[in-house]
C-alpha positions, -999 to +999 in steps of 0.1 A: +444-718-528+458-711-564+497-713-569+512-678-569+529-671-606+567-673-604+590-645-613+622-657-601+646-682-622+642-717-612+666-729-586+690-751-586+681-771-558+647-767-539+630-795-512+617-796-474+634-799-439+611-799-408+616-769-388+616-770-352+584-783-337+582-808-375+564-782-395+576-784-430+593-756-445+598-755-483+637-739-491+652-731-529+688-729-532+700-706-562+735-719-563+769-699-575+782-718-609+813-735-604+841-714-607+824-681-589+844-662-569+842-678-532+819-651-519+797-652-485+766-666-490+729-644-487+695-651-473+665-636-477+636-631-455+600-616-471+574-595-453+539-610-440+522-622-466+546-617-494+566-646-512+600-655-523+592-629-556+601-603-536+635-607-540+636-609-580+656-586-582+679-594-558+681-630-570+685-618-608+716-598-599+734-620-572+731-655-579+760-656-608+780-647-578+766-660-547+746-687-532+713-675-526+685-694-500+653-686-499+623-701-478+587-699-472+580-693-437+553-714-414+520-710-425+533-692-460+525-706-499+547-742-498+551-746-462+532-761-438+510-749-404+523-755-370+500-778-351+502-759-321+486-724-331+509-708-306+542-712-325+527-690-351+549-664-346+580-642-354+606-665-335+594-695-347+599-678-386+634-669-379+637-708-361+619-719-395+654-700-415+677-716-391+664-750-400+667-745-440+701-728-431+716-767-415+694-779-442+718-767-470+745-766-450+751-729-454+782-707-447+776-674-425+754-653-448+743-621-451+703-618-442+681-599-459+649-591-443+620-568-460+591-555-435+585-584-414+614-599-429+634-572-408+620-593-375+622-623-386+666-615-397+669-598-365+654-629-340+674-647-364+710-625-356+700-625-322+694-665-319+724-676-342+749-648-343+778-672-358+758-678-390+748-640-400+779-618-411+754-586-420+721-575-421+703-561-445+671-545-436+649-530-462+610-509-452+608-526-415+601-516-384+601-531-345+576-507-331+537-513-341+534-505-377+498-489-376+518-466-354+523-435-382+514-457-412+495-432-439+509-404-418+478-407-395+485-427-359+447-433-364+451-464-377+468-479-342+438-466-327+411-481-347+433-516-347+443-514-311+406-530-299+399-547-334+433-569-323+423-577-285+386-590-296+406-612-318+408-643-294+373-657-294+360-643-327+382-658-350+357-673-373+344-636-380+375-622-383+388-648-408+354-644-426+361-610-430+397-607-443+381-641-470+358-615-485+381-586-483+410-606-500+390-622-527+399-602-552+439-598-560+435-570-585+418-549-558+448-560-534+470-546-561+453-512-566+456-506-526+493-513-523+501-491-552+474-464-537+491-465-502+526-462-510+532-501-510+550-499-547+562-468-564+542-478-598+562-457-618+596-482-612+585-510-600+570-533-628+529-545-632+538-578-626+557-574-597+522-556-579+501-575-596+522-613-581+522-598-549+490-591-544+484-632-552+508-636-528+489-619-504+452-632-513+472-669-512+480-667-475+455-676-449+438-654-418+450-681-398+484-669-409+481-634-409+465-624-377+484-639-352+513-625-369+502-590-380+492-588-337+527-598-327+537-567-347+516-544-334+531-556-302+564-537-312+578-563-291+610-568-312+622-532-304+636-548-273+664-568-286+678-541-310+706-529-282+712-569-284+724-576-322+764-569-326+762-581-366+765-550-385+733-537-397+727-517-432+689-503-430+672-491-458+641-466-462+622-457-488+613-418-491+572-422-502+569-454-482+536-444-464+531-481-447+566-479-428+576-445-434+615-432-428+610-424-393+606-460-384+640-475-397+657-440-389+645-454-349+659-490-356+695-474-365+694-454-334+688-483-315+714-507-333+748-507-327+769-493-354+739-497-382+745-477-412+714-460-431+703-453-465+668-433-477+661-444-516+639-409-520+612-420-541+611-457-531+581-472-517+575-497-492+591-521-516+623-507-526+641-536-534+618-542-559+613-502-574+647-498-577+668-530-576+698-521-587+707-490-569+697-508-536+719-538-548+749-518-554+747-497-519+742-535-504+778-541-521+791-510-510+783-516-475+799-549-472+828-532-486+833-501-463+835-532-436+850-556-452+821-582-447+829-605-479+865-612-461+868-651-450+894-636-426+865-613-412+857-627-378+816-635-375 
C-alpha cells in the first residue's frame, strides 16, 4: 500500500508501544513549546478508514498551546494487525488509545472523536474515566449508520444481509471493496457527492488525502469494523459516561445526519450540542476554526481547563 501524503506539521516526538494483546500501534506527540501556558492535554480519535490528517486543523491551531497525541488505530496506515481477527474491534481501538496514552505519559485530556472516532472516545471514557476530562464528539453516531444515511433507511436494508453473509465469503467480499477502492480520485468524488465534505470550505487536498486514506486501509480492516457499527451496539453505554460531552453536527452531513448526534445528547448525561449549518460529515475540517473556538468555549462554560477541576 502507498504511504498516505501528510498534511499535518511533523511532530515532535512519534514511535510505537504495543497495545494490549502486542499489536503495535504507531503514536505522534505534537508537544506545547516550553513556556505554554500549562493547559490540559487533547487526543484525537479518526473515523474508519480516515487518518491522523483529519485533525489538520485542529493540530494547526492547538499545538502552540497544548499537547496534542494522535494514533493510528489497529489495522490502520502505521499500525499493525491483531493476530487474533476477533480483537478487530471498537474496544480494542479505544484499548489501542489507552496504550499510547501510558506510552507518553499523558495528563487527563480532552478526547476528540470524529465518526467512529465518537465510539472509539466513548469506550475510551467509559474504560478509563480518570484520564478523559471532556469529550468532544464531532459527525458520529451509536446507532447503525446506514440507518437514515442519504435520507433513505434503504441503505440498512440492502446492508443488513450483505453484512450476515460476511462470515464465510470473505475472499469475495474483500475482492470486491479491492476493485471498488482502486481508484482514490473516484473515492474523492463520492464523499464530496454524498455530503462527506462540504467542497466549498473544505480544501482539495484535504478530500483528495482522505480518500488515500481510505483506499490505504484494508477489507480486513474495514469490515469487521463497519459490521460492529451497524450493530449500534455502543448506544448502550451512553447513560454510562459522566465526562462532560460537547457533540457536534453538521447541517448537510448526509452520512450521519443531525438526527443522530441530536439522539447521542439525549442519551448523555449533561452533553451540550452544537449544529455547524452547512458543515458536512467532516466539519472539523470545513470549518476548523469556528468548531475550534466553540471547543474552547465549551471547556470554558465548565471550567474543564481548571487543574483544580476534579476528573
Amino acid at each position: 500500500m502507498s504511504e498516505v501524503p501528510r498534511l499535518l506539521p511533523e511532530p515532535t516526538r512519534s514511535g510505537y508501544t504495543p497495545s494490549f494483546d502486542g499489536t503495535r500501534i504507531y503514536w505522534e506527540l505534537h508537544e506545547a513549546p516550553e513556556g505554554a501556558e500549562d493547559l490540559p492535554p487533547l487526543v484525537f480519535c479518526y473515523g474508519l478508514v480516515c487518518s491522523v490528517n483529519q485533525w489538520r486543523a485542529q493540530v494547526e491551531r492547538f499545538r502552540t498551546e497544548r499537547t496534542c497525541l494522535l494514533l493510528d488505530y489497529r489495522g490502520h496506515h502505521r499500525s499493525g494487525t491483531p493476530k487474533d481477527r476477533r480483537l478487530m474491534n471498537i474496544s480494542a481501538c479505544a484499548r489501542d488509545v489507552a496504550a499510547a496514552v501510558r506510552e507518553v505519559d499523558l495528563a487527563p485530556a480532552h478526547v476528540w472523536g470524529h465518526s467512529l472516532g465518537c465510539n472509539v472516545g466513548l469506550e475510551y471514557a467509559l474504560a478509563f474515566p480518570e484520564q478523559v476530562r471532556s469529550l468532544v464528539l464531532l459527525n458520529g453516531t451509536t446507532e447503525s449508520p446506514f440507518k437514515g444515511m442519504f435520507g433513505t433507511d434503504l441503505l440498512e436494508k440492502v446492508v443488513d444481509p450483505l453484512f450476515k453473509a460476511y462470515a464465510g465469503h470473505e475472499d469475495v467480499y474483500h475482492a470486491v471493496w479491492s476493485v471498488l477502492m482502486s481508484k482514490p480520485e473516484a473515492v474523492a468524488f463520492v464523499a464530496k457527492l454524498g455530503g462527506g465534505f462540504n467542497a466549498d470550505a473544505s480544501t482539495a487536498e484535504d478530500i483528495e488525502t482522505y480518500a488515500r486514506a481510505v483506499v490505504n486501509v484494508s477489507p480486513e480492516t474495514f469490515f469487521p469494523l463497519i459490521i460492529e457499527l451497524a450493530k449500534g451496539s455502543t448506544a448502550g453505554i451512553l447513560p454510562k459516561i459522566k465526562t462532560p460531552a460537547f457533540v457536534i453536527a453538521g447541517g448537510k452531513d448526509r452520512v450521519t445526519p443531525p438526527r443522530e448526534q441530536k439522539l447521542m445528547v439525549a442519551a448523555l448525561s449533561g452533553a451540550q450540542y452544537l449544529e455547524v449549518p452547512t458543515g458536512s460529515h467532516n466539519v472539523q475540517l470545513d470549518f476548523g476554526d469556528y468548531v475550534n473556538m466553540k471547543a474552547e468555549e465549551f471547556w470554558g462554560r465548565l471550567d474543564l481547563d481548571s487543574p483544580s477541576k476534579p476528573v
